[in-house]
N, CA, C and O of each residue as an XYZ file, in Angstrom:
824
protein
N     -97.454    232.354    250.248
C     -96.084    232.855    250.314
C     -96.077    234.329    249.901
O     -96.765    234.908    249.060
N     -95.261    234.713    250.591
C     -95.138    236.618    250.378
C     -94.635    237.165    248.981
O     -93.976    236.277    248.439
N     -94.707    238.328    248.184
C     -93.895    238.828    247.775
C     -92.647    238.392    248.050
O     -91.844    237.746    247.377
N     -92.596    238.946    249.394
C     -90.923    238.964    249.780
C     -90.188    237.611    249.549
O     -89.365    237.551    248.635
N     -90.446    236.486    250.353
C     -90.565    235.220    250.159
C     -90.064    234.746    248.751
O     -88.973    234.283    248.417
N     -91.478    235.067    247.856
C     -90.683    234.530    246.872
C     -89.384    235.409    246.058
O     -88.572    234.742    245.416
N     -89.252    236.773    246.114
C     -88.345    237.509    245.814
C     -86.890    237.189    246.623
O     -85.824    237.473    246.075
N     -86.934    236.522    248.087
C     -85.472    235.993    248.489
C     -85.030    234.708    247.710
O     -83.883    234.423    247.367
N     -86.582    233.739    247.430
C     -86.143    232.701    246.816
C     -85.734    232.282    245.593
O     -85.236    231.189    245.323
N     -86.032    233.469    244.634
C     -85.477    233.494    243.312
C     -84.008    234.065    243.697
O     -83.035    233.676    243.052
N     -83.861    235.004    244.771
C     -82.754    235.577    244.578
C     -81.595    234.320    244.944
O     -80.528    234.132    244.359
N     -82.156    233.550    246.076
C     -81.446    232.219    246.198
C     -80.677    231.368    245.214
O     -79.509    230.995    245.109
N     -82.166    231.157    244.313
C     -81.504    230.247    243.509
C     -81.235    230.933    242.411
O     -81.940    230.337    241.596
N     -80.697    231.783    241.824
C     -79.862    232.787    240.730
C     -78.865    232.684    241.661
O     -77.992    232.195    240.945
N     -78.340    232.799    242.802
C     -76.815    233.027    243.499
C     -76.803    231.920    243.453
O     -75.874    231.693    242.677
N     -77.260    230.868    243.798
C     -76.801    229.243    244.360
C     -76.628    228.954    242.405
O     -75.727    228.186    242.067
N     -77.245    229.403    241.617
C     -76.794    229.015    239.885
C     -75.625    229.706    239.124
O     -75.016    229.190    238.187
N     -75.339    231.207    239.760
C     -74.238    231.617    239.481
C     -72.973    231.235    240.321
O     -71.937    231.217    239.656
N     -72.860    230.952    241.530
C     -72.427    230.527    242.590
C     -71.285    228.874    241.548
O     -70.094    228.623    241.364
N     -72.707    228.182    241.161
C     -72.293    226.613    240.769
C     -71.443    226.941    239.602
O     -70.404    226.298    239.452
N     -71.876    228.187    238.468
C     -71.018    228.054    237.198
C     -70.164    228.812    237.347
O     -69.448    229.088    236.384
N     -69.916    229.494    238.786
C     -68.658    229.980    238.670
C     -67.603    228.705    239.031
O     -66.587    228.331    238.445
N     -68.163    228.286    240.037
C     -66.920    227.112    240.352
C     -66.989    226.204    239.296
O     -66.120    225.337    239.385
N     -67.609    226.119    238.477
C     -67.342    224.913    237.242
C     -66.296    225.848    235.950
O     -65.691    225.292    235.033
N     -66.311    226.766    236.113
C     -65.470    227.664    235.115
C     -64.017    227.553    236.017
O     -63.015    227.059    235.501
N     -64.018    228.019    237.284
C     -62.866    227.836    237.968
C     -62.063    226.528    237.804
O     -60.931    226.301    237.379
N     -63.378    225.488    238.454
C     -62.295    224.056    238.266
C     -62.315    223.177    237.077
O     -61.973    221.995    237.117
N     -62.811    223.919    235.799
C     -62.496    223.219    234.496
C     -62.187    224.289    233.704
O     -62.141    223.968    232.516
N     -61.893    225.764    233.980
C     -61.107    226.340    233.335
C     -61.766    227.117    232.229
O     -62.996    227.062    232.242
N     -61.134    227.929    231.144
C     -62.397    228.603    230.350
C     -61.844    228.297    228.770
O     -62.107    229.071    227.850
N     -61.007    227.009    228.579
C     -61.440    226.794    227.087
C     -62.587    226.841    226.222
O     -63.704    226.568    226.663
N     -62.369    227.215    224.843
C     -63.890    226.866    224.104
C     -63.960    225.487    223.821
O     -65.068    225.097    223.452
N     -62.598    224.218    223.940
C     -63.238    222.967    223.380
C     -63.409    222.235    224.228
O     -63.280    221.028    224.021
N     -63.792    222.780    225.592
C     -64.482    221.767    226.577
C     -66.504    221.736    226.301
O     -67.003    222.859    226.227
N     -67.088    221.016    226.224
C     -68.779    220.788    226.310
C     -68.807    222.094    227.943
O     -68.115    222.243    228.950
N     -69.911    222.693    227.403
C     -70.463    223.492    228.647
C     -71.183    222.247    230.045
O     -71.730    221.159    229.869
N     -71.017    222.653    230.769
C     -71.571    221.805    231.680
C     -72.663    221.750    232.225
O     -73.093    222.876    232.479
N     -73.672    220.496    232.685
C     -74.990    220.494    233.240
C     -75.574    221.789    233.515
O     -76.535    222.244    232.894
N     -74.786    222.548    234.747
C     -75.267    223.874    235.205
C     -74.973    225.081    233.872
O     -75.646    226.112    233.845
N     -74.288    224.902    233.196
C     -74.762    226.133    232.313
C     -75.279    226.049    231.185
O     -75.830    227.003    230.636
N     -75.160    224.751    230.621
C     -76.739    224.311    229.812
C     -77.971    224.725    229.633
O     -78.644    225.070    228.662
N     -78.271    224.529    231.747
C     -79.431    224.614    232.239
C     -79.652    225.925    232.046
O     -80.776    226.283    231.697
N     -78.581    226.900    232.246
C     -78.781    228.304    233.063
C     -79.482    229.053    231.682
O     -80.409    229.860    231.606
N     -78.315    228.199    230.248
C     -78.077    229.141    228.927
C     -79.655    228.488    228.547
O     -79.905    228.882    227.408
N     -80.432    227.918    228.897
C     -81.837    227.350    228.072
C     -82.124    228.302    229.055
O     -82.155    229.345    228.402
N     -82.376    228.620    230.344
C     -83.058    229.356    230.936
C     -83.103    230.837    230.863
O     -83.862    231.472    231.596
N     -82.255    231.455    229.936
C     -81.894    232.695    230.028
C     -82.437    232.566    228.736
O     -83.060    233.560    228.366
N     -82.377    231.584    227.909
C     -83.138    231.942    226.093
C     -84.412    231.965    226.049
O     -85.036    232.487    225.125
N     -85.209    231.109    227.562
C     -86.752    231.446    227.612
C     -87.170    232.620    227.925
O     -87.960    233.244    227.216
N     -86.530    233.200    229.382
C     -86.402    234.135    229.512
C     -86.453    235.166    228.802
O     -87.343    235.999    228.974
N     -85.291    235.333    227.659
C     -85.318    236.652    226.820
C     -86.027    236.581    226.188
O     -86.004    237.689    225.653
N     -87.273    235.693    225.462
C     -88.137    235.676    224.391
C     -89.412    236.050    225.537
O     -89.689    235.366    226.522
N     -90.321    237.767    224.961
C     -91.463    237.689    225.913
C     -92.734    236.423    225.369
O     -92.964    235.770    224.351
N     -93.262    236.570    226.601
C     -94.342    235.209    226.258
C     -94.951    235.649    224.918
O     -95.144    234.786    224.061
N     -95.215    236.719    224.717
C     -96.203    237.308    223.339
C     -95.450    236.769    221.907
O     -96.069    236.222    220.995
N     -93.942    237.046    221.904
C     -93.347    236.491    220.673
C     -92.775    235.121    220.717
O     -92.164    234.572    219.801
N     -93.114    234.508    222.194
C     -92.587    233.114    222.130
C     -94.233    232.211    221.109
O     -94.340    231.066    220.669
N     -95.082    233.227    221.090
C     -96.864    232.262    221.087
C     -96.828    232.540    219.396
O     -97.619    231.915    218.690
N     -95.902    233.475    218.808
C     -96.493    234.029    217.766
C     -96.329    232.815    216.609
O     -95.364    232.094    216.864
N     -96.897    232.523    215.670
C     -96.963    231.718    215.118
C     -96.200    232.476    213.408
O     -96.160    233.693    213.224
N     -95.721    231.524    212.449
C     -95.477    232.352    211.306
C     -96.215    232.709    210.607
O     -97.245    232.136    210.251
N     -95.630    234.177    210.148
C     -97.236    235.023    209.183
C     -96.724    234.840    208.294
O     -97.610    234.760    207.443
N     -95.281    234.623    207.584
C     -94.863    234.193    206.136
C     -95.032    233.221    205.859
O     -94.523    232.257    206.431
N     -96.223    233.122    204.361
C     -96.122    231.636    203.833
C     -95.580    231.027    203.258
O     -95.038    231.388    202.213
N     -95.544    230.143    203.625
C     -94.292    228.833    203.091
C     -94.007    228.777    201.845
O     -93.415    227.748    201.516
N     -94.294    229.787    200.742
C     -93.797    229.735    198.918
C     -92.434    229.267    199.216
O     -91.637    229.305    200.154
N     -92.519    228.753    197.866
C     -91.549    227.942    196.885
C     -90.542    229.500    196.830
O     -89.327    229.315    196.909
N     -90.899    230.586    196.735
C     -90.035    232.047    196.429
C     -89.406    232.228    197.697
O     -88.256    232.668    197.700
N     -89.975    231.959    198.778
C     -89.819    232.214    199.988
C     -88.764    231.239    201.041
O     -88.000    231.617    201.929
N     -89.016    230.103    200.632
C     -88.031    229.128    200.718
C     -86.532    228.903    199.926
O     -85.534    228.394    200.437
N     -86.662    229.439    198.505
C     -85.551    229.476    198.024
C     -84.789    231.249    198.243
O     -83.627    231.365    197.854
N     -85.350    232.268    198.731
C     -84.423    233.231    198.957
C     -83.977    232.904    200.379
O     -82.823    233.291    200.563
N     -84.724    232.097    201.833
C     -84.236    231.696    202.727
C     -83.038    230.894    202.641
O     -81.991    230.876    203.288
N     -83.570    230.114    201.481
C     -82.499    229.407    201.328
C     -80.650    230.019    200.865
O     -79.562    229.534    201.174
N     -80.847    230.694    200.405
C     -79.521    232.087    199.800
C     -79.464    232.284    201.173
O     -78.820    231.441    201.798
N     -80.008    233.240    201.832
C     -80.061    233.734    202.850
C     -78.993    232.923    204.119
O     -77.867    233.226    204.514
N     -79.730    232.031    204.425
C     -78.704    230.861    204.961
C     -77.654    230.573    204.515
O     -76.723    230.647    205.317
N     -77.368    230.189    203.280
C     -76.471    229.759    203.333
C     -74.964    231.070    203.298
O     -73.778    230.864    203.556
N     -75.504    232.072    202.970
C     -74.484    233.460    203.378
C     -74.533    234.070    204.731
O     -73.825    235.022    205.059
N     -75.379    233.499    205.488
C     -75.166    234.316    206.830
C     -74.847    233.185    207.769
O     -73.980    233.255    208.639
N     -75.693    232.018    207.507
C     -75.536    230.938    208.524
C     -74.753    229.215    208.955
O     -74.519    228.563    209.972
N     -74.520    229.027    206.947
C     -74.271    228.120    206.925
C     -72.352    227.684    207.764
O     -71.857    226.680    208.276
N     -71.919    228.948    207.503
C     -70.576    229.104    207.821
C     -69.997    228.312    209.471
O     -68.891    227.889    209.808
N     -71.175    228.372    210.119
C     -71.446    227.612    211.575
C     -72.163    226.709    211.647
O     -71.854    225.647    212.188
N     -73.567    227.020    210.970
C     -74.456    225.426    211.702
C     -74.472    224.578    210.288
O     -75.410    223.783    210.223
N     -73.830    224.600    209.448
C     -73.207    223.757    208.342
C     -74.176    223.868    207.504
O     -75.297    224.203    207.889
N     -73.780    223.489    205.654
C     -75.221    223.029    205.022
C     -75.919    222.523    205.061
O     -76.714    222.480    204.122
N     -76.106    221.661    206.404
C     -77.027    220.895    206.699
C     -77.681    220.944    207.811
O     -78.620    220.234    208.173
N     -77.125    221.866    208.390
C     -77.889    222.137    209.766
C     -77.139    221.491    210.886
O     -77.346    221.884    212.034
N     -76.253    220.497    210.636
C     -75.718    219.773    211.830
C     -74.602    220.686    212.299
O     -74.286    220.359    213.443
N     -74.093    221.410    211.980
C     -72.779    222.739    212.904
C     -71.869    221.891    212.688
O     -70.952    222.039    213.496
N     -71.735    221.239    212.119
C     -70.215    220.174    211.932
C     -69.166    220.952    210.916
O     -69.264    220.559    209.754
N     -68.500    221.649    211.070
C     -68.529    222.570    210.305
C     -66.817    223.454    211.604
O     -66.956    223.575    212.821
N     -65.865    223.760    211.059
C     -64.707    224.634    211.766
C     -65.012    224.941    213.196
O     -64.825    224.426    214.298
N     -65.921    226.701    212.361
C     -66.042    227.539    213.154
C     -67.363    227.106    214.524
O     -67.456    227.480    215.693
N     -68.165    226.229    213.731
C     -69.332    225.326    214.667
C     -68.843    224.991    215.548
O     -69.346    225.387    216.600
N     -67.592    224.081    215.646
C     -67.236    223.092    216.762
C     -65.979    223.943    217.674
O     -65.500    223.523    218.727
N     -65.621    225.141    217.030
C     -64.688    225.933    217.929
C     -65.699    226.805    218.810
O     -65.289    226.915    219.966
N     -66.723    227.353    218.603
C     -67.722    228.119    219.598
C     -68.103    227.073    220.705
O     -68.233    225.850    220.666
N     -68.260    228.190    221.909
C     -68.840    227.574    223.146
C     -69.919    228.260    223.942
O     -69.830    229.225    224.702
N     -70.643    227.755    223.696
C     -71.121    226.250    223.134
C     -71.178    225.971    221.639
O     -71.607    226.798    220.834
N     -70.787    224.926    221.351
C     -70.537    224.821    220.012
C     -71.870    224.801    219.533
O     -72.773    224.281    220.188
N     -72.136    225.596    217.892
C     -72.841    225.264    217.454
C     -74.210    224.512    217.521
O     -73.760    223.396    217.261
N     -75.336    224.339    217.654
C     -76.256    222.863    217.964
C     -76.452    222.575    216.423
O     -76.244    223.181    215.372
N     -77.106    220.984    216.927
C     -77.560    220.545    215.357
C     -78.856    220.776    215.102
O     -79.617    219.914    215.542
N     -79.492    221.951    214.351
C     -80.714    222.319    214.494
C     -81.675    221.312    213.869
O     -82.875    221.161    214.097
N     -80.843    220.633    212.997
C     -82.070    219.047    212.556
C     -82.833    218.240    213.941
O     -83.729    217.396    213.940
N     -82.065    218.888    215.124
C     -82.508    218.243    216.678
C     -83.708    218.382    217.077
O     -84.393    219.280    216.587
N     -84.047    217.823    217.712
C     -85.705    217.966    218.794
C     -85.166    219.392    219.480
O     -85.831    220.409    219.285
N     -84.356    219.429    220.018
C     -83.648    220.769    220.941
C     -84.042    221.941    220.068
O     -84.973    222.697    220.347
N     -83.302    222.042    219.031
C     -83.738    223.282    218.007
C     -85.545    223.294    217.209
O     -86.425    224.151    217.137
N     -85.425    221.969    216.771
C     -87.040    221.893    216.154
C     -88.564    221.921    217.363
O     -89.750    221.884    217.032
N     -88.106    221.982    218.482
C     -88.965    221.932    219.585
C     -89.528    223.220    220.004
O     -90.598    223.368    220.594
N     -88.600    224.259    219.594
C     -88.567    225.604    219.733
C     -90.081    226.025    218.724
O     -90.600    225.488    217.745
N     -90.433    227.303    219.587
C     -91.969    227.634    218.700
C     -91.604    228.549    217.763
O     -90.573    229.108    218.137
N     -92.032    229.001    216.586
C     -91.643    229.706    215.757
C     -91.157    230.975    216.278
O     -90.018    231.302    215.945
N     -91.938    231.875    217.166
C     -91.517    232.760    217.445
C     -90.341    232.523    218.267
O     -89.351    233.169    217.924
N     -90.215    231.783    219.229
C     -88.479    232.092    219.802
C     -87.393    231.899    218.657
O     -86.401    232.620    218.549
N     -87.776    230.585    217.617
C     -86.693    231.053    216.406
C     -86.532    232.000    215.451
O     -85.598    232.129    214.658
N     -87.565    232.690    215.592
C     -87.760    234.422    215.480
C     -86.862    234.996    216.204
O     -85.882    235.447    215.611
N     -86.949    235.138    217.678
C     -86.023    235.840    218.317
C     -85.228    235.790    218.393
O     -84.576    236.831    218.473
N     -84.601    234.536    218.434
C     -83.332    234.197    218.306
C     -82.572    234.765    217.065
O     -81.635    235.538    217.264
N     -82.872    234.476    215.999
C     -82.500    235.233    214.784
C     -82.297    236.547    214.743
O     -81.167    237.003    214.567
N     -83.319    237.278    214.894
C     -83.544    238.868    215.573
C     -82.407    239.448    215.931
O     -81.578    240.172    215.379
N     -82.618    238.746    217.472
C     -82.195    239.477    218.553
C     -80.306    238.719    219.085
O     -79.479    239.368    219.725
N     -80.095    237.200    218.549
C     -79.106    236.584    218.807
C     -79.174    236.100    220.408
O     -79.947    236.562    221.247
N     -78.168    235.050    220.625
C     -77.900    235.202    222.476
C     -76.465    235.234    222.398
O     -75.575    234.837    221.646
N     -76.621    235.974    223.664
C     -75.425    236.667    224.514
C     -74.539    235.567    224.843
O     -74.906    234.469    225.263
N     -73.679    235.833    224.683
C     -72.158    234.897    225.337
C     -72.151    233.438    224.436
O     -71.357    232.512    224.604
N     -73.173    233.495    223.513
C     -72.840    231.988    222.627
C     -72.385    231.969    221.344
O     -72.367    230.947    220.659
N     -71.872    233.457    220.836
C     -71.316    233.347    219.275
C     -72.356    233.254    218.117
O     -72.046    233.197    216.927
N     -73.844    233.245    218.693
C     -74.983    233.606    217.746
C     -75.385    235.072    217.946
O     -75.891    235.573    218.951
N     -74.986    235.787    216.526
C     -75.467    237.276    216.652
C     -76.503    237.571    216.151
O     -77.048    236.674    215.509
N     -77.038    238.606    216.210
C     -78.644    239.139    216.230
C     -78.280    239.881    214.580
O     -77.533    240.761    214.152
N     -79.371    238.865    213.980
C     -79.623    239.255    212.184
C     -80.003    240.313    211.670
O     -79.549    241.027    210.776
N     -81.840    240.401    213.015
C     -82.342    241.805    212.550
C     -81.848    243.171    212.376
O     -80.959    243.581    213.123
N     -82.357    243.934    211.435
C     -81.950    245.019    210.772
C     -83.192    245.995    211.255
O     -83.232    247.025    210.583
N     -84.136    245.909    212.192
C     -85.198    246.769    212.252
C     -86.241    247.461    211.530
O     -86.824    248.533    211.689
N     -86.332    245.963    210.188
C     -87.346    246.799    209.278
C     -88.067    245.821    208.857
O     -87.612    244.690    208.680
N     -89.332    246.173    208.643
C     -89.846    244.928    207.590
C     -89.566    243.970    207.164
O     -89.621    242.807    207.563
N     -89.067    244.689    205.841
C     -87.646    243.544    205.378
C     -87.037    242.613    205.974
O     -87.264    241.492    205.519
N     -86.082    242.703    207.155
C     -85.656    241.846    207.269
C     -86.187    241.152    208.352
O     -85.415    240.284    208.762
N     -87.368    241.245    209.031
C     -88.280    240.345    209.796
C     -88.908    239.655    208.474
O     -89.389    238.582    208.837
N     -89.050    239.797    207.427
C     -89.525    238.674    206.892
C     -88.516    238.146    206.452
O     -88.980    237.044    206.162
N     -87.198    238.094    206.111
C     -86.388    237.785    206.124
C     -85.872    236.706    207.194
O     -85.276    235.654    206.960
N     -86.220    237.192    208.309
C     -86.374    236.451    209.750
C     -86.933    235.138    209.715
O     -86.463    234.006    209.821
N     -88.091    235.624    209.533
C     -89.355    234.559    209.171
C     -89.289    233.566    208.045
O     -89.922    232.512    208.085
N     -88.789    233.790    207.393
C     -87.939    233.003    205.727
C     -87.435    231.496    206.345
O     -87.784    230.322    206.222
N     -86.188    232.417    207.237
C     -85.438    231.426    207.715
C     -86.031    230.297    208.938
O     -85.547    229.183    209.136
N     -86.983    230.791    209.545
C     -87.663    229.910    210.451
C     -88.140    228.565    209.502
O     -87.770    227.402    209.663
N     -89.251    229.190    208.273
C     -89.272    228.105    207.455
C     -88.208    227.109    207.346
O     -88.341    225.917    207.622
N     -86.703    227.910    206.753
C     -86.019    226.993    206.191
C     -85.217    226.113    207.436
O     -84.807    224.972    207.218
N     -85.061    226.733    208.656
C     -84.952    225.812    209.823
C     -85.717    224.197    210.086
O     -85.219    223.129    210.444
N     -87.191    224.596    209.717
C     -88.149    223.396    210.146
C     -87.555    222.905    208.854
O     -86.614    222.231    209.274
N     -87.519    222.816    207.401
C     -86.970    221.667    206.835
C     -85.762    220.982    206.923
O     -85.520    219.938    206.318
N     -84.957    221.598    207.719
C     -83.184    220.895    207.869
C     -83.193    219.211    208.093
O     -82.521    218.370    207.495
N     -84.277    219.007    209.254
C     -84.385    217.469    208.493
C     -84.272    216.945    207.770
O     -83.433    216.066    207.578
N     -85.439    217.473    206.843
C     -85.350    216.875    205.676
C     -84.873    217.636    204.548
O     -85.803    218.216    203.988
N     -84.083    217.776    204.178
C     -83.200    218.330    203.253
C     -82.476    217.689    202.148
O     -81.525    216.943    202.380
N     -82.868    217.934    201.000
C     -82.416    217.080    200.202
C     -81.243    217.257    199.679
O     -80.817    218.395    199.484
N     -80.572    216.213    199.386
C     -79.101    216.100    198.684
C     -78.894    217.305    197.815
O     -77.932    218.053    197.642
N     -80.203    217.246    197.286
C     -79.872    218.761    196.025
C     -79.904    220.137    197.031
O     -78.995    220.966    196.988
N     -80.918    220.248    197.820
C     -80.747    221.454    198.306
C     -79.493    222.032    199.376
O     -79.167    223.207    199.543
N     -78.913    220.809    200.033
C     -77.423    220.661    200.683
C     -76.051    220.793    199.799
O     -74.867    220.940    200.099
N     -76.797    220.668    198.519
C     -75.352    220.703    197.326
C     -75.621    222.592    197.169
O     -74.665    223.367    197.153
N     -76.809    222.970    197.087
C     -76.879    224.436    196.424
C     -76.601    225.439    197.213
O     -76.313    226.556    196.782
N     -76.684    225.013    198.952
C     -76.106    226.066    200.047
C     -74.686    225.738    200.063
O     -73.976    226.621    200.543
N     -74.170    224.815    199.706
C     -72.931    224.640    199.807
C     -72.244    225.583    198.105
O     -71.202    226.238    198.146
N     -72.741    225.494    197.327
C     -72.788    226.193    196.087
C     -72.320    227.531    196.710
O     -71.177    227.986    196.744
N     -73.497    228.070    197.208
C     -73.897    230.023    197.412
C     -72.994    230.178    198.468
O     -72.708    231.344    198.740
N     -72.409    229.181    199.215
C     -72.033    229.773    200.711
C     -70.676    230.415    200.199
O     -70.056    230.237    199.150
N     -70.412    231.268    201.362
C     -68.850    231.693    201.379
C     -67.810    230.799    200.736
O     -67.827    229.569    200.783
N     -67.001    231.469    200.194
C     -65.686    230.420    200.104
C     -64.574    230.515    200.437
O     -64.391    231.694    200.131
N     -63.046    229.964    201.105
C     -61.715    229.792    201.231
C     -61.462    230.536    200.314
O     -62.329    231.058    199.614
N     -59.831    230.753    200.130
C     -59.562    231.110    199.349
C     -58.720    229.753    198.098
O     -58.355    229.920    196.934
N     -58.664    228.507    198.967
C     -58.544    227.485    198.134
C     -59.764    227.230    196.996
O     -59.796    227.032    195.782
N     -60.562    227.325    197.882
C     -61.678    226.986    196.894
C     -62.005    227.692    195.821
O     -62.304    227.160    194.751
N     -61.962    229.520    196.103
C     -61.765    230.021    194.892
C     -60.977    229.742    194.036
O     -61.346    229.931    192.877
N     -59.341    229.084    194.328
C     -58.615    229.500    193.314
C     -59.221    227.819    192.490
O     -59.427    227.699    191.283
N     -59.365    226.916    193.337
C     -59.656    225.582    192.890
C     -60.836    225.961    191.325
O     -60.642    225.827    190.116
N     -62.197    226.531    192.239
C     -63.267    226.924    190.830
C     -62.596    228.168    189.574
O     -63.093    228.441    188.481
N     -61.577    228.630    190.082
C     -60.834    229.421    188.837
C     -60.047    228.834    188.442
O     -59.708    229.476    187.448
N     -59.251    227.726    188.516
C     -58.880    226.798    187.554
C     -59.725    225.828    187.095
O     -59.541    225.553    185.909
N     -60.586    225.226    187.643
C     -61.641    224.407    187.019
C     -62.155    225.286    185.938
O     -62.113    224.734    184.838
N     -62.691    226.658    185.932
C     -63.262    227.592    185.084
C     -62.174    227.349    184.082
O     -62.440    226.588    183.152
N     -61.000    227.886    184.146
C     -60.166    227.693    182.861
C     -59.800    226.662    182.108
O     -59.640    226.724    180.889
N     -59.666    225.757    182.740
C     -59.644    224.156    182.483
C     -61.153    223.564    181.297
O     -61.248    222.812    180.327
N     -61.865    224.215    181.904
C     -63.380    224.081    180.948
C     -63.308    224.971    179.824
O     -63.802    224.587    178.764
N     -62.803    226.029    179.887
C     -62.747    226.599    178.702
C     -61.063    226.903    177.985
O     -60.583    227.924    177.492
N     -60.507    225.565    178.192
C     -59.562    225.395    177.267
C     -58.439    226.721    177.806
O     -57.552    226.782    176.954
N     -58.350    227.111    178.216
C     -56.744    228.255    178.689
C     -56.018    227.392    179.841
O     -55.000    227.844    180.364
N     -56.603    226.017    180.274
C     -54.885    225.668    180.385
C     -55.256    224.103    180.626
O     -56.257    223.498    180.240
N     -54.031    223.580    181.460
C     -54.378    221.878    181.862
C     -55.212    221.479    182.557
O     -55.792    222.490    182.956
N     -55.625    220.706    182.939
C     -56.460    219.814    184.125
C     -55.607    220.580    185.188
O     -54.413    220.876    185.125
N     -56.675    220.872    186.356
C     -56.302    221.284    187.515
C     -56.089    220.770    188.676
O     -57.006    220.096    189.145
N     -54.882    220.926    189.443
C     -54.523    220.194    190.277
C     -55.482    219.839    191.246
O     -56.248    220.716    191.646
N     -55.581    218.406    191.798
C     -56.522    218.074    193.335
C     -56.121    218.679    194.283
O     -54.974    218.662    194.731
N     -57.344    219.469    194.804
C     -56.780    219.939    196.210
C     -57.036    219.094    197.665
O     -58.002    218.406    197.994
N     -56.260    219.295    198.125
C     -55.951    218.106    199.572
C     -57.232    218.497    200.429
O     -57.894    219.466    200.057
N     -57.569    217.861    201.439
C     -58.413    217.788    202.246
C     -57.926    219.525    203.205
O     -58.721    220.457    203.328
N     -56.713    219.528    203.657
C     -56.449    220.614    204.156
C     -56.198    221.963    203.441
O     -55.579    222.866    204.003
N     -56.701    222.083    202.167
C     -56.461    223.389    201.553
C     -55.774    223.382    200.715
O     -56.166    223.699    199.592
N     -54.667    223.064    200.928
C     -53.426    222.830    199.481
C     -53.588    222.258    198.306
O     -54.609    221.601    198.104
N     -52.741    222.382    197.451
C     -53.238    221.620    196.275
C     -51.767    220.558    196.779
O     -50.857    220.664    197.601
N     -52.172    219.607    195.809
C     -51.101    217.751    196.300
C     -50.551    218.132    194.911
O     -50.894    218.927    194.037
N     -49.509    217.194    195.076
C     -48.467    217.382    194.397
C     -48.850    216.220    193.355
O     -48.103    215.966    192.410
């Protein structure tokens, strides 16, 4: 087969794939809480192989797995990442299930199948049109920083109760929740009453 040949036939099937997700955007519309569909699933895995070159998809991790290294990943996550793919890795989580594509559950074969280096890149570099932004900072630093978090990716499986209580600890907070741990704080040290329960939706109950 020719050059040419195969250059019409890729061009084929990229139009016959943009072609399909345009009419699936047309006739299901462009909410974020619909599931993406078969064809752009396919397209969005094919465009994430794509952007990773073969050289950093092979690369294996050069940071070793310390106990130091795992627990600043661990900080790390839970201030940049946990806010979407949850303290546990499953994206169950607000802002997780409002992105489209929502969130994945990286405890998955889907996410854990990935070779170190594309969850390198991904981190890095982010993908386009899915609400995952690109971490790297262009230095040293924060490629090992990068690399930190790949570690702490492969354990989301297994993750223990304690270490799911301590990202949930470090992560961001509401502003319920602050005021909730600043009355608990005062409450412990005697400046006022027991503090009110706060409701599942934010408020404190009456």
């Amino acid at each position: 087969m020719t050059q040419t040949r195969v250059a019409l036939l890729l061009l084929v099937i990229v139009a016959s794939a943009v072609g399909l997700t345009v009419y699936s955007i047309v006739s299901r519309g462009v909410s974020a809480r619909d599931e993406p569909s078969r064809v752009e699933a396919l397209l969005a895995r094919t465009m994430r192989s794509w952007a990773t070159p073969a050289a950093v998809r092979a690369l294996t991790n050069p940071v070793p797995a310390s106990g130091e290294v795992i627990q600043e990943a661990l900080q790390h996550y839970a201030d940049h990442c946990a806010v979407c793919h949850g303290s546990d890795g499953a994206g169950n989580t607000a802002i997780g299930r409002g992105l489209y594509p929502k969130a994945p559950d990286m405890r998955a074969e889907t996410t854990q199948s990935l070779t170190d280096g594309e969850l390198f890149a991904i981190i890095e570099n982010g993908i386009r049109l899915t609400g995952m932004p690109a971490w790297g900072t262009g230095t040293p630093e924060g490629e090992q920083d990068s690399w930190g978090l790949v570690h702490f990716i492969r354990r989301l499986p297994t993750l223990s109760d304690e270490e799911i209580e301590r990202v949930e600890a470090l992560g961001p907070k509401t502003p319920a929740q602050l005021q909730e741990a600043e009355e608990t704080r005062r409450f412990l040290s005697g400046e006022s009453d027991a503090p009110a329960a706060v409701s599942p939706h934010g408020g404190h109950e009456e």
